[in-house]
C-alpha positions as CSV (number, residue, x, y, z in Angstrom):
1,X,0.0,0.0,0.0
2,X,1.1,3.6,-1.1
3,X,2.1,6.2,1.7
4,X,-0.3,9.5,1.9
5,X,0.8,12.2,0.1
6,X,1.4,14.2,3.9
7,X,3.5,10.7,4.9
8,X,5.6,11.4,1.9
9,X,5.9,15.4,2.2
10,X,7.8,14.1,6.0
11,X,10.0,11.6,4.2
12,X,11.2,14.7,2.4
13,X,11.0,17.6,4.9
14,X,12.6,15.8,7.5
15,X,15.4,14.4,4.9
16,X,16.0,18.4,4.3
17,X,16.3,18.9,8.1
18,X,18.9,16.2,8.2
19,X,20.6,17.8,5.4
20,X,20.5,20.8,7.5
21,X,22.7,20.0,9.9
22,X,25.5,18.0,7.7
23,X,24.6,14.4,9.4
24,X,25.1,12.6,6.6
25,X,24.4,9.4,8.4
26,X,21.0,10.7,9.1
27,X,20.4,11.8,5.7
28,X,21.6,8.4,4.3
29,X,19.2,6.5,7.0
30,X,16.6,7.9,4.6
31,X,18.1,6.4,1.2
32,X,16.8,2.7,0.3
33,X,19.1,0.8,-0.2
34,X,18.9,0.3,-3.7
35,X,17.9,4.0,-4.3
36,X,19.0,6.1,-7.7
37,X,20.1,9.5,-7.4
38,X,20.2,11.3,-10.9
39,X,22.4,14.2,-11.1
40,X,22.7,16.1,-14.6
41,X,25.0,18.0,-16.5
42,X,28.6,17.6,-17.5
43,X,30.8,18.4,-14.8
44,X,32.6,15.8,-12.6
45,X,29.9,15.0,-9.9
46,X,26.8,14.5,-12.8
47,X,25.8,10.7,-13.8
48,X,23.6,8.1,-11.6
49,X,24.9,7.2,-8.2
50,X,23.3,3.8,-7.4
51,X,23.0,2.0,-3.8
52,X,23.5,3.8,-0.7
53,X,27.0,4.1,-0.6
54,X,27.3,5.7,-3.4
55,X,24.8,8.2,-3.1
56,X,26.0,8.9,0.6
57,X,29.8,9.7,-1.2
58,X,28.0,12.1,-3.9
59,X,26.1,13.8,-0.9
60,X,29.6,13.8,1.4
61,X,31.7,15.7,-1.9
62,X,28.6,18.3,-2.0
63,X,29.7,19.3,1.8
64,X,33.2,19.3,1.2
65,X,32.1,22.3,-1.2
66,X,29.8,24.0,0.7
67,X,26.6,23.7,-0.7
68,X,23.0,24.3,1.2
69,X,20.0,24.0,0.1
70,X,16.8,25.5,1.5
71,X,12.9,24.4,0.8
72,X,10.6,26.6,-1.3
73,X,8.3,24.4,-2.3
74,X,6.9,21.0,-2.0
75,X,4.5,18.8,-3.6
76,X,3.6,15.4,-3.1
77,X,1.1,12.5,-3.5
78,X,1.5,9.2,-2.7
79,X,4.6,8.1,-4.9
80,X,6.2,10.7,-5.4
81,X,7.0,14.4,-3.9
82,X,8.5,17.2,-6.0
83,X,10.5,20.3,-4.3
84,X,11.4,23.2,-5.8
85,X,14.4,24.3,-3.6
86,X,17.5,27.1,-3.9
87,X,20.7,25.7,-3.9
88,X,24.0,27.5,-3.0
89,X,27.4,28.0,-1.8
90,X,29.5,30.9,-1.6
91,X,33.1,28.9,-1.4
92,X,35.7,30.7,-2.4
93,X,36.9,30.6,-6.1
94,X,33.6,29.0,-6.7
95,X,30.5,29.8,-5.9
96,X,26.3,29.1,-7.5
97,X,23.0,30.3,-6.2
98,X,20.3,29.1,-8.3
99,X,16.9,26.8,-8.3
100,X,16.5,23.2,-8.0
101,X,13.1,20.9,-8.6
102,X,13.9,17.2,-7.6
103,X,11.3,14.5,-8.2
104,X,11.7,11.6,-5.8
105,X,9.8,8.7,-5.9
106,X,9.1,7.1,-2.2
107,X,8.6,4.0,-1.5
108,X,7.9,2.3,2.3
109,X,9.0,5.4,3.7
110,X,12.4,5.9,2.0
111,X,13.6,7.8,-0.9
112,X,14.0,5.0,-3.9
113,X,15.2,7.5,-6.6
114,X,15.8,11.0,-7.1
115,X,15.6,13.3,-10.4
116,X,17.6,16.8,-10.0
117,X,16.7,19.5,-12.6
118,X,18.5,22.5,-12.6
119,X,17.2,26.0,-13.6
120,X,20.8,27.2,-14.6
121,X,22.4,24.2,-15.6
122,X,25.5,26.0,-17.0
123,X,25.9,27.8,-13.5
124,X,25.5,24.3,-12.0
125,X,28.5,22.6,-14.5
126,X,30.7,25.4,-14.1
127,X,30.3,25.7,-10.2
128,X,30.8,21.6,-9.8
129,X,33.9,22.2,-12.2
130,X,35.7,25.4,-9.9
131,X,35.3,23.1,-7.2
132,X,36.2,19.6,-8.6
133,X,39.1,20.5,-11.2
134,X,40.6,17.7,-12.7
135,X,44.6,17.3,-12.3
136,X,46.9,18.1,-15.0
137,X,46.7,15.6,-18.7
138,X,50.5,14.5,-17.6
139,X,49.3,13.8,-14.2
140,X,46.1,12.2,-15.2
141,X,48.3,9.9,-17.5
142,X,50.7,9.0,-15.1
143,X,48.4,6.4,-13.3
């Protein structure tokens, strides 16, 4: 049986809460355990991140570069909630402030995947690239 769409709307509000506060084990007791997390773009953080490990390592690089994230809006029914959220971080030498929607889809009580969208996508890429720049070409071919 489905959850309500107010029993999903908590999944997701409290998820943000946990996010809040930088306990990532909190925020990954909310991942299933096969859970999807779909981050687009082209920049070194964008593809799927399957299984809870691997989602908790994406969300664990997003703090070591400072980003927040703060609720505008959410919508939900009884697979599925949808937040519209602004997303940030002021670090220094890169920085992004724009507007998210994510589309999870919920199931017995824990998020099972997640669909980013951004508004400014080029923003996004070029803020994930500051932060994340690859090495050198000679030191890249080294290993």
């Amino acid at each position: 049986m489905a959850a309500s769409p107010e029993q999903n709307r908590k999944v997701i509000t409290d998820y943000y809460a946990a996010y809040g506060t930088g306990d990532m084990t909190k925020v990954a007791s909310f991942f299933a355990d096969d859970i999807e997390w779909h981050i687009p773009g082209h920049h070194p953080l964008a593809g799927t991140k399957r299984g809870k490990a691997e989602v908790a390592a994406f969300f664990q690089q997003l703090g070591k570069a400072g980003f927040r994230a703060e609720l505008i809006a959410l919508m939900a029914d009884e697979n599925w909630v949808i937040d519209m959220h602004r997303g940030w971080s002021n670090r220094e030498g890169a920085n992004v402030d724009t507007v998210w929607v994510l589309a999870f889809r919920i199931e017995d009580g824990k998020i099972k995947e997640a669909r980013n969208f951004s508004y400014d996508q080029a923003a996004a890429d070029s803020f994930f690239w500051q932060a994340y720049p690859l090495k050198p070409v000679p030191e890249r071919l080294a290993n």
